[in-house]
N, C-alpha and C positions, 0 to 999 in steps of 0.2 A: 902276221902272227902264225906258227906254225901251227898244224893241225890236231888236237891232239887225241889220240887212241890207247885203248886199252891196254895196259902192258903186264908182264908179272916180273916178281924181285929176280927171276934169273936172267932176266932181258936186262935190269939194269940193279947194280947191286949198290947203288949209291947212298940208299938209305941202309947206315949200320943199326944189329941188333942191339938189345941193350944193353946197361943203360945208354939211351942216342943224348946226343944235344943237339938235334933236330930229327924232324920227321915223326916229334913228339906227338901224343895223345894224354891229353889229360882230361879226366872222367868229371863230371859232376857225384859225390858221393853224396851220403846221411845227410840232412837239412830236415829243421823244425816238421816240414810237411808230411815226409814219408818216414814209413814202418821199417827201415832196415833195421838188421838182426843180425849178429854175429855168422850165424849160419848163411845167411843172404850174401854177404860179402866175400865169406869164404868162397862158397858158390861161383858167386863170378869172379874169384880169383882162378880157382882152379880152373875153369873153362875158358875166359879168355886172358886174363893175367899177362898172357907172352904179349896181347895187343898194347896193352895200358901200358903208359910211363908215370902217371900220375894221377893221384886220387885227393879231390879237393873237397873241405867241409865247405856247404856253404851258406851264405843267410846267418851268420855267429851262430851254425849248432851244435859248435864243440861247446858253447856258453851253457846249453841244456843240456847235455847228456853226461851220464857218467863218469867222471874220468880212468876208470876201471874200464868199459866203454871203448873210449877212445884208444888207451893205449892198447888193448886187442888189436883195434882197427890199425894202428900204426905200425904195428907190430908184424900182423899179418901181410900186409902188402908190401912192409921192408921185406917178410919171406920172399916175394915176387919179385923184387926188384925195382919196387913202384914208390915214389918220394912221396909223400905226402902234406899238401898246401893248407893254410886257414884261407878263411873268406876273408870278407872286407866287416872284419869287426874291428878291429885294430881304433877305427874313428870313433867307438863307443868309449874305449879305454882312454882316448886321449884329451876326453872332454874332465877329467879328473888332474889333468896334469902330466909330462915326461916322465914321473916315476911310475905311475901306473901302465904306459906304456914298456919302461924295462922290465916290471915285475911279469910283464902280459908275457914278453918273448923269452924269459926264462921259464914258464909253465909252458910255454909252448916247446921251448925242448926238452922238459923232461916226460911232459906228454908222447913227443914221437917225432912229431912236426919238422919237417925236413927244409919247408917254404913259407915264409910270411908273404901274404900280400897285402899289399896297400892302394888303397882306390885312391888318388888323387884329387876326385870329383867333389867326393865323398870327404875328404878329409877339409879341402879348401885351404893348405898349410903355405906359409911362405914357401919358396923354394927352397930354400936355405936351409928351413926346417926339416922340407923331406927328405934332402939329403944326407943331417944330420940324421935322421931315420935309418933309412937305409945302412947309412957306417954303424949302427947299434945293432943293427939285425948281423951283419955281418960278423961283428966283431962275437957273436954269440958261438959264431959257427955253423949258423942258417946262411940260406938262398932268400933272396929279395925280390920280388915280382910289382913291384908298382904297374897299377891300371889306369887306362886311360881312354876317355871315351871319347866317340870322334861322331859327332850330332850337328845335323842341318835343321833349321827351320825351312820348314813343308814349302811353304810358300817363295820358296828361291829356285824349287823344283819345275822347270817347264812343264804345263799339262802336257800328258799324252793322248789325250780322246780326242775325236776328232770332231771338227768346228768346219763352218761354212767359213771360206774365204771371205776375210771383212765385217766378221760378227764381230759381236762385242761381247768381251771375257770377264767374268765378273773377279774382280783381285778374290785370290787367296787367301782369308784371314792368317796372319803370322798368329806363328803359337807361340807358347811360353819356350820353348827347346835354344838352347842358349848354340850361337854358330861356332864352332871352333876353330880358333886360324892353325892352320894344319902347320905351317910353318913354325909358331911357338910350340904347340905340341911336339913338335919333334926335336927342337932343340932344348924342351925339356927332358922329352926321354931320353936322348942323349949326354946329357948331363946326371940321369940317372943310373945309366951303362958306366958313365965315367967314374961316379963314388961307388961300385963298386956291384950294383943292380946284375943278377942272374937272367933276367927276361923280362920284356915289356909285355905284358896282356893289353890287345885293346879291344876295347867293345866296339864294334862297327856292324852293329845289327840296324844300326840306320843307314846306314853307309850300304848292305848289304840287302838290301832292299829293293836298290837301284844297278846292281852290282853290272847288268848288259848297258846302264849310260855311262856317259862321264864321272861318276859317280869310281867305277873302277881305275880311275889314273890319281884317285888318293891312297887308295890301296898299296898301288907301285908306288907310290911318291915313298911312303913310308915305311914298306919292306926295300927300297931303294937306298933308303937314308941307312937305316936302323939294321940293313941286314936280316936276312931268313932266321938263319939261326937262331939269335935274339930275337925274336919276334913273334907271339902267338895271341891268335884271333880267337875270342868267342864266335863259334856258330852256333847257332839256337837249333837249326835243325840241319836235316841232312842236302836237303836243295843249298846250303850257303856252304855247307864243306867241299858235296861236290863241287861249287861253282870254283872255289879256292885251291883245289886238286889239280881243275882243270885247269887254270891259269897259271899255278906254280909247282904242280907237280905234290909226286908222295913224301917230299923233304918239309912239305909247313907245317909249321907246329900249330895244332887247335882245340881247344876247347868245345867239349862237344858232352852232351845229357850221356850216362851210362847204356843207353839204351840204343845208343846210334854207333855204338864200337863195332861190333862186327859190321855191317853193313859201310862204315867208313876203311875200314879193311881192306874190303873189299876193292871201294874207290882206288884206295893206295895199287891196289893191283894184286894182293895175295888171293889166292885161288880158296876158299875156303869149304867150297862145296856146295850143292843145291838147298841144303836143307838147315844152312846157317841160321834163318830167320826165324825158323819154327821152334828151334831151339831157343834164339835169345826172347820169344815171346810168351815160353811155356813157363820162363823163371816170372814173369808178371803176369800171369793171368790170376 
């Protein structure tokens, strides 16, 4: 494995400005939890904006908020150049039936909405069904983003502490965490690239956990299959984006909290200055 070292975009100019189809960032935005404000958003549009490619509702809080609201928000970050995604509400609407899910993805474009996503997990739809999904999301004039999570039961995990040679190990309790055969998983997302799917998200904050074992060769399995481009990882924090930097460079597309833009920035290799951090933590104090 080569070694890898800190570079900046003049050393290698591989990752294009925007809008990219790779080398993406996409923000966690507004969700039920927190206080953002039209002014809040602007804020970090104007100050890092040029970083973000994407700003995603999440947790269904476009379902509460204004739609007055939302379309500022959508509004504003099309000024920046920034597409903006729904969460994984989509599985609320389709417990109503198909037509509530068209009715869902036409309010979703006239709201702003640039990305539908769909959790797979979450949804539990034939295939067939999701695909049919998908070609409706398209057919509207939206991007498709199906998710997909990729989860071990703990207890498959070799311990790591250290034991006298010849102890005896007490099993594991298996949890309830269902194992994924990575191999279906991927010729599912692949079949969702083929009707017609703009990007697979997948959750690998279990995966990423383990990210220095064997744990990292599902990783390549399925940016291997699926392609860089097409493919963008939730990282929870800033240790899993760095480690995903490290391994494939400033071209992976990841999902990451608004709060870790500049500092993953940085990772990617832009120079941004000593005093980036004290900025992006004066807008949350």
């Amino acid at each position: 494995m080569a070694v890898y070292r800190w570079k900046t975009f003049t050393e290698d100019l591989d990752r294009p400005e925007k809008p990219r189809s790779f080398g993406v960032t996409e923000i966690r935005g507004p969700n039920h939890s927190s206080l953002f404000s039209h002014n809040l958003l602007q804020d970090m549009m104007e100050s890092m904006g040029q970083f973000v490619d994407g700003l995603k509702f999440t947790g269904g809080a476009e379902s509460l908020m204004p739609k007055s609201f939302i379309k500022e928000a959508t509004k504003l970050a099309r000024e920046h150049d920034i597409y903006v995604s729904t969460g994984d509400w989509a599985e609320h609407l389709l417990q109503k039936g198909s037509s509530s899910f068209k009715e869902y993805i036409e309010e979703c474009k006239q709201l702003g909405f640039d990305t539908v996503e769909l959790n797979t997990g979450s949804l539990e739809l034939p295939e067939e069904t999701m695909l049919r999904y998908i070609r409706i999301i398209k057919s509207q004039g939206l991007k498709a983003k199906p998710q997909f999570a990729v989860k071990f039961n703990k207890a498959d995990i070799p311990p790591t502490h250290a034991r006298a040679y010849g102890s005896y190990v007490v099993p594991t309790p298996r949890t309830s965490e269902r194992v994924e055969d990575l191999d279906y998983l991927i010729r599912k997302a692949e079949r969702c690239l083929e009707a017609g799917a703009d990007m697979i998200l997948i959750d690998a904050e279990d995966v990423c956990k383990y990210a220095d074992s064997v744990w990292a060769d599902i990783i390549a399995k399925v940016i291997g299959c699926l392609g860089i481009e097409k493919t963008m990882f939730e990282a929870s924090n800033a240790k899993t984006s760095e480690w995903f930097i490290k391994q494939y460079g400033p071209n992976v597309n990841l999902f990451v909290d608004h709060s870790q833009v500049l500092d993953l920035e940085c990772i990617r290799g832009r120079n941004l200055g000593k005093n980036h951090k004290s900025v992006l933590d004066s807008w949350f104090l």
